[in-house]
FIKEFI-297513 format. One record per residue: residue number from 1; x, y, z of N, C-alpha, C in turn. Coordinates in steps of 0.1 Angstrom, whole numbers. Example, Ala and Ser with C-alpha at 12.3 -4.5 7.8 and 13.67 -1.06 7.14 Angstrom:
{1 {132 -57 78} {123 -45 78} {132 -33 78}}
{2 {128 -22 71} {137 -11 71} {129 0 79}}
REM end
This chain:
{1 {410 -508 795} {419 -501 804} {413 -488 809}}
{2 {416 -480 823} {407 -472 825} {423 -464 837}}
{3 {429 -453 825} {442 -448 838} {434 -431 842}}
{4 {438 -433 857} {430 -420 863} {442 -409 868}}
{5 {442 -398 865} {453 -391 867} {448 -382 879}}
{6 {455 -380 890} {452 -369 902} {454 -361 896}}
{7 {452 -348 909} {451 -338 910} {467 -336 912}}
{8 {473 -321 906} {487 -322 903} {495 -332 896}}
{9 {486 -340 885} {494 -351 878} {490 -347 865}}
{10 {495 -352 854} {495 -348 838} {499 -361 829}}
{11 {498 -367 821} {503 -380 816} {497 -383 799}}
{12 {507 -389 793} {508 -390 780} {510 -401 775}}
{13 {500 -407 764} {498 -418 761} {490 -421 749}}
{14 {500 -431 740} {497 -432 728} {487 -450 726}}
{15 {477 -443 719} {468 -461 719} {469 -468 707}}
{16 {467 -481 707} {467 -490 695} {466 -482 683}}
{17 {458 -474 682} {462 -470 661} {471 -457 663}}
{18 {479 -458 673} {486 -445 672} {482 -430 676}}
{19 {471 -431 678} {465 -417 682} {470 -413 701}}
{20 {478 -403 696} {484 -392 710} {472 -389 718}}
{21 {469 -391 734} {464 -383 740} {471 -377 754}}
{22 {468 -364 756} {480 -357 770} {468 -357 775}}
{23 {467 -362 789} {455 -358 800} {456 -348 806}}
{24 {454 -344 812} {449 -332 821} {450 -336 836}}
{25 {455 -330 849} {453 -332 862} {439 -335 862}}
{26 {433 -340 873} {419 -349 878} {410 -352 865}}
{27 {415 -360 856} {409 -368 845} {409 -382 843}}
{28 {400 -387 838} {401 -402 838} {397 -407 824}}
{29 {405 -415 816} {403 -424 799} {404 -440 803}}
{30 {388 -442 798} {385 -456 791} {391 -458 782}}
{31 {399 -469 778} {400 -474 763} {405 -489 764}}
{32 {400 -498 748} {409 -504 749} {420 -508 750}}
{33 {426 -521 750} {435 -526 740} {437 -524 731}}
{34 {430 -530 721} {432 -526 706} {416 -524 704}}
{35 {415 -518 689} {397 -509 686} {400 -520 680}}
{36 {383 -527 682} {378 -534 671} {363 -530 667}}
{37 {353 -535 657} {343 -530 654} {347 -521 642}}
{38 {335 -514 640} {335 -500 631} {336 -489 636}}
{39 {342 -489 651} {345 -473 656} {357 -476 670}}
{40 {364 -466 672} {375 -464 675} {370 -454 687}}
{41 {367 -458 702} {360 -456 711} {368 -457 728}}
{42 {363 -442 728} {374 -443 745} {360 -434 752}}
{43 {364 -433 764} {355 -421 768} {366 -413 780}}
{44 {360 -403 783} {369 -389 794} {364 -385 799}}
{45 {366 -380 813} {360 -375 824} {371 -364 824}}
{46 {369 -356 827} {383 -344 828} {389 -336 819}}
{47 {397 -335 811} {403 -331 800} {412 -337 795}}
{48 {413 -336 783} {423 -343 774} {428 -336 760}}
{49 {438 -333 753} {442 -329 737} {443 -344 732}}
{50 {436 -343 723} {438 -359 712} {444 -355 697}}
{51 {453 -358 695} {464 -362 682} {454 -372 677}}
{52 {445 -374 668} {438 -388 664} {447 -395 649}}
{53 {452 -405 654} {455 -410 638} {446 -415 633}}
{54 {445 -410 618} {437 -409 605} {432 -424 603}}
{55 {417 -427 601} {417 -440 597} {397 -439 593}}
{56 {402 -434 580} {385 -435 575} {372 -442 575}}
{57 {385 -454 574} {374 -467 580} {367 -469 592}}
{58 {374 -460 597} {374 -471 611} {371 -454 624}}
{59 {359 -444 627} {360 -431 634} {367 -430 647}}
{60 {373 -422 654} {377 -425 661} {364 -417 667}}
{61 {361 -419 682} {346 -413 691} {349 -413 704}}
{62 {350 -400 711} {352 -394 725} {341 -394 734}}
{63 {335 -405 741} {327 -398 745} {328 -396 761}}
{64 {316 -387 762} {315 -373 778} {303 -380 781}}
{65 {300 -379 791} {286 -379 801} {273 -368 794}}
{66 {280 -355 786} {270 -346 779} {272 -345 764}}
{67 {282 -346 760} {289 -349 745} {296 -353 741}}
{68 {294 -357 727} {304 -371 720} {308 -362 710}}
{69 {321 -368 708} {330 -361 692} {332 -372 688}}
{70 {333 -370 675} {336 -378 663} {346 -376 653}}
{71 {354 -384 648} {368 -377 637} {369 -384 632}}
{72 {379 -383 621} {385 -392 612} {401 -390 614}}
{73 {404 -380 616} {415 -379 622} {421 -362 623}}
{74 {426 -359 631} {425 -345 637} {430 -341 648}}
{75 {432 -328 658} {440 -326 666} {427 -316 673}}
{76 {422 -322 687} {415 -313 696} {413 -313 711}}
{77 {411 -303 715} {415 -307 730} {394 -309 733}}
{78 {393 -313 747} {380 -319 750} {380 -315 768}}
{79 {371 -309 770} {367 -302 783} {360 -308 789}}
{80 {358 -319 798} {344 -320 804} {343 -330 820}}
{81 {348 -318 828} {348 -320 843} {336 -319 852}}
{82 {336 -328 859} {321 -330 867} {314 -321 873}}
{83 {327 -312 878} {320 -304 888} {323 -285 876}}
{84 {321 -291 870} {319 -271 856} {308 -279 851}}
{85 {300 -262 847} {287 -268 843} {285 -267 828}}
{86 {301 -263 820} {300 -268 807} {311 -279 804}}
{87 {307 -282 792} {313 -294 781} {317 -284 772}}
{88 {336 -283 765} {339 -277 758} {346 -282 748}}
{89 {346 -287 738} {355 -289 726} {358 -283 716}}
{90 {372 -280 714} {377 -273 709} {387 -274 698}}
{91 {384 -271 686} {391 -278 673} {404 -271 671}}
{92 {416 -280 668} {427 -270 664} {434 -269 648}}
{93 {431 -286 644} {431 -287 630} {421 -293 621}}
{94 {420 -297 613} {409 -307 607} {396 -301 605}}
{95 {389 -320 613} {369 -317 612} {372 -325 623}}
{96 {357 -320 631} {350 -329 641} {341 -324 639}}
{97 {329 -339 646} {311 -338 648} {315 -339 660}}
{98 {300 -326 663} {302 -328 680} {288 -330 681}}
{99 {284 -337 689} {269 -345 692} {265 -341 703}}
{100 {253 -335 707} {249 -332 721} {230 -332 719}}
{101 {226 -329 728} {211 -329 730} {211 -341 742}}
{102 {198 -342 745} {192 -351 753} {196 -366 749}}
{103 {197 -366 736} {201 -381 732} {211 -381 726}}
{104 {220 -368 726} {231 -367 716} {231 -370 699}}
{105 {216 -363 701} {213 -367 684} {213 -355 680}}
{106 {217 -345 685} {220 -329 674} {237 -327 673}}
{107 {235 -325 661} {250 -325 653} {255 -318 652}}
{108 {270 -309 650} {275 -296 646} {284 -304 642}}
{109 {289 -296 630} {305 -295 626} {314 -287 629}}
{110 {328 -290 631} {336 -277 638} {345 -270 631}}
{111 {351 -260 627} {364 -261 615} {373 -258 629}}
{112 {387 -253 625} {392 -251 634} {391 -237 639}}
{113 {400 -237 650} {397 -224 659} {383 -218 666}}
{114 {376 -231 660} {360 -233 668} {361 -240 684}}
{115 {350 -237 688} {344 -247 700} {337 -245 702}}
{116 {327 -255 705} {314 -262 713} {314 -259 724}}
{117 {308 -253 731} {305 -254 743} {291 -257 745}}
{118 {287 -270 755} {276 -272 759} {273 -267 771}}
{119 {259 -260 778} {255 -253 787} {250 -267 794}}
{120 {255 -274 805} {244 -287 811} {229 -284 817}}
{121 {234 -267 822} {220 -264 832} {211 -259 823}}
{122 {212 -252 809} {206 -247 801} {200 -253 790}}
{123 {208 -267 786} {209 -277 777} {210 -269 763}}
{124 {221 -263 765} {221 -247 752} {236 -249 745}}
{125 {238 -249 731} {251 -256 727} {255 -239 721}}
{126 {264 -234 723} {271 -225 716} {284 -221 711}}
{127 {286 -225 691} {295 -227 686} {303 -213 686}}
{128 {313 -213 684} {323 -197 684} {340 -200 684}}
{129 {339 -189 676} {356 -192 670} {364 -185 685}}
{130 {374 -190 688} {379 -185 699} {397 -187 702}}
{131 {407 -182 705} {417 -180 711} {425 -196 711}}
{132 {430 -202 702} {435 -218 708} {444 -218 724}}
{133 {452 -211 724} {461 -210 731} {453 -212 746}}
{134 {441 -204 748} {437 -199 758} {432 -210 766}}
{135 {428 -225 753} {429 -241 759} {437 -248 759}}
{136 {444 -252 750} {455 -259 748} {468 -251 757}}
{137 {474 -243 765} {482 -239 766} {489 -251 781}}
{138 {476 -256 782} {480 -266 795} {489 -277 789}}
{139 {487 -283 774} {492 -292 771} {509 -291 773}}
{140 {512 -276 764} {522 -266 763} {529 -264 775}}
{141 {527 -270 789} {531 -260 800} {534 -252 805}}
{142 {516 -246 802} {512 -233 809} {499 -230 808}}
{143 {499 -217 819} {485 -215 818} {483 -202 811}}
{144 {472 -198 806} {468 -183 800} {457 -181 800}}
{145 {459 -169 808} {444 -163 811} {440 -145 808}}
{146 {428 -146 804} {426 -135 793} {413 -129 803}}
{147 {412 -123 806} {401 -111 814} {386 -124 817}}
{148 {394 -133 827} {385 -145 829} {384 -145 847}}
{149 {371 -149 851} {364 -149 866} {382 -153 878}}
{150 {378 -149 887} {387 -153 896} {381 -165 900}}
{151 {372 -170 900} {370 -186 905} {369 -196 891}}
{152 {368 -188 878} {371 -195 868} {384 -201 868}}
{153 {394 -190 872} {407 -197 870} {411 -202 887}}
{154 {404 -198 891} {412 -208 908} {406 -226 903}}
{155 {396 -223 898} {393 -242 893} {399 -247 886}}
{156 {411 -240 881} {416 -245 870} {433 -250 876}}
{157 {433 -238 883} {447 -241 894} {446 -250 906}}
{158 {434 -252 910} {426 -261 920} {434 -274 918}}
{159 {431 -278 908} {433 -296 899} {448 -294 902}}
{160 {454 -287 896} {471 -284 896} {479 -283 903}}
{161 {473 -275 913} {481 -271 925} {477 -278 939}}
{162 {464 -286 936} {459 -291 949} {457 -288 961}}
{163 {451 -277 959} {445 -270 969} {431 -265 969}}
{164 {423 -260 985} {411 -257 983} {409 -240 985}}
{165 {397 -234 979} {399 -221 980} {387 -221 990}}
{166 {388 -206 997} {375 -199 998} {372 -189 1000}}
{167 {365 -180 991} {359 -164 991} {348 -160 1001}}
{168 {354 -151 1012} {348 -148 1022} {337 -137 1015}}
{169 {336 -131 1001} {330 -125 997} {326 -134 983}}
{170 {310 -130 978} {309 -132 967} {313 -124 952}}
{171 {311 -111 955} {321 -105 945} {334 -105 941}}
{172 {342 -112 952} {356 -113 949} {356 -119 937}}
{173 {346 -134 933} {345 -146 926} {345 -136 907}}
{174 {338 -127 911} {337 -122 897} {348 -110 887}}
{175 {358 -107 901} {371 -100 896} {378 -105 886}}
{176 {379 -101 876} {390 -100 863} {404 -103 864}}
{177 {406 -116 857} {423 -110 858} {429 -116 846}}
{178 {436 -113 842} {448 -118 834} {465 -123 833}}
{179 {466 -132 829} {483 -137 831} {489 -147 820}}
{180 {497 -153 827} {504 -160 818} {512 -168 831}}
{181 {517 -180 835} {524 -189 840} {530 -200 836}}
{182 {538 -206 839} {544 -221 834} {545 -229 846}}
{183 {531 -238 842} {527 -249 853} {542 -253 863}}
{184 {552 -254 859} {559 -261 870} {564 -249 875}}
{185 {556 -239 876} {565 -229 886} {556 -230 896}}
{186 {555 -217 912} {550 -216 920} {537 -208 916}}
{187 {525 -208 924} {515 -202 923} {515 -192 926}}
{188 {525 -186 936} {525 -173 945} {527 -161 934}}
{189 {533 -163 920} {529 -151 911} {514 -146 909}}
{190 {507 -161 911} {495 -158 907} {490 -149 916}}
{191 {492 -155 929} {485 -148 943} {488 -134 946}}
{192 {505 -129 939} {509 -114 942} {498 -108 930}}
{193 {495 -111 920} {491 -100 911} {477 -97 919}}
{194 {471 -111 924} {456 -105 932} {458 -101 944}}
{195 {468 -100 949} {471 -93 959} {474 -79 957}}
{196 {475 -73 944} {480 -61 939} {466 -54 940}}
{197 {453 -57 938} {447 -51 934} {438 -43 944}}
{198 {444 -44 959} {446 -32 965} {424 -34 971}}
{199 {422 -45 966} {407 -46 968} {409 -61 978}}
{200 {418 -72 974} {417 -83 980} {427 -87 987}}
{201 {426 -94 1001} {437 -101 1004} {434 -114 1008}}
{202 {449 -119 1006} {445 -135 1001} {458 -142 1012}}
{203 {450 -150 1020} {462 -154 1028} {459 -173 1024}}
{204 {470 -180 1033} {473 -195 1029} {470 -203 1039}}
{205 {461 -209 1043} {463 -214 1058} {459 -233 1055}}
{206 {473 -238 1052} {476 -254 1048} {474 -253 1037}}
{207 {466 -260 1031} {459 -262 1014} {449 -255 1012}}
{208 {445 -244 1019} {433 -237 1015} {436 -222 1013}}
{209 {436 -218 1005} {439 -204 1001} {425 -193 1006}}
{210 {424 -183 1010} {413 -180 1011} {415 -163 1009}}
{211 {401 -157 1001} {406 -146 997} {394 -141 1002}}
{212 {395 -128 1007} {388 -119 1015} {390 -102 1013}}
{213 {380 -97 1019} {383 -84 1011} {389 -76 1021}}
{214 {396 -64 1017} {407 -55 1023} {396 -42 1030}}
{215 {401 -42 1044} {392 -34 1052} {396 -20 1045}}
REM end
């Protein structure tokens, strides 16, 4: 089975051994019917949190176009959209292997409050304990953003809100900001606080937001 979720869509779904996964807007999960074999095998384009039910026998295995995770059973969310140039996994309880290299033959283990992040353009894996919330908060409905790029988080509201941006400047891209939202509200909180900062203005013209700088 292969369900593809748009942009501004979100969807939740439990598979044959029970293992929970919530998708993410513009994501897509292979899986069976039912696992057969010695591994318990889906793959993801986009993002996803997985709830894995426990089954020693039998691993459950995520795989990415740049990295694969591996479990026995455990709770983590999984990053990996075509157009970002990393792959991010991120452990919330448990163990996972997370497999990356050229052949996906270099291994890390994760505890929680870890993630993986893979570099695609650098081919550079860097493990670090970090903030759960600050990923999983999408599951939660919401977003949280902690002194992160202004085009880091327009790609993130991009998928959500379905719309296109564009920065008449390149520095605007690198401006700082921080918040807090709850996905079913409007965006325009988001747009007054960058509108506050007295450096940018940001007008709407259909589905393209475009931000420019203040004469």
């Amino acid at each position: 089975n292969t369900i593809t979720i748009p942009r501004s869509g979100e969807y939740k779904l439990v598979l044959s051994d029970g293992t929970k996964v919530w998708l993410n807007s513009a994501s897509k999960l292979k899986y069976p019917v039912a696992f057969t074999g010695g591994q318990r095998k889906v793959f993801l384009e986009g993002e996803a949190y997985f709830k894995v039910a426990k089954n020693e026998k039998q691993p459950f295995v995520v795989k990415t176009e740049n990295m694969d995770v591996r479990v026995l059973g455990t709770e983590f969310n999984l990053k990996a959209y075509a157009d970002e140039k990393w792959v991010q996994a991120t452990l919330v309880r448990g163990e996972v292997a997370v497999f990356t290299g050229m052949d996906k033959s270099v291994r890390n283990t994760l505890k929680p409050e870890q993630q993986a992040e893979w570099d695609i353009e650098k081919g550079k894996l860097d493990v670090k304990t970090v903030e759960l919330d600050l990923y999983i908060a999408w599951k939660n409905g919401q977003f949280v953003f902690r002194g992160q790029r202004l085009t880091e988080i327009m790609t993130v509201l991009e998928r959500w809100y379905d719309f296109e941006v564009c920065y008449q400047a390149d520095w605007i891209k690198e401006v700082e900001f921080a918040g807090k939202l709850n996905r079913s509200a409007s965006i325009e909180p988001i747009l007054d606080v960058i509108r506050s900062t007295h450096k940018i203005n940001v007008n709407t013209r259909g589905k393209t937001i475009v931000f420019s700088a203040k004469q």
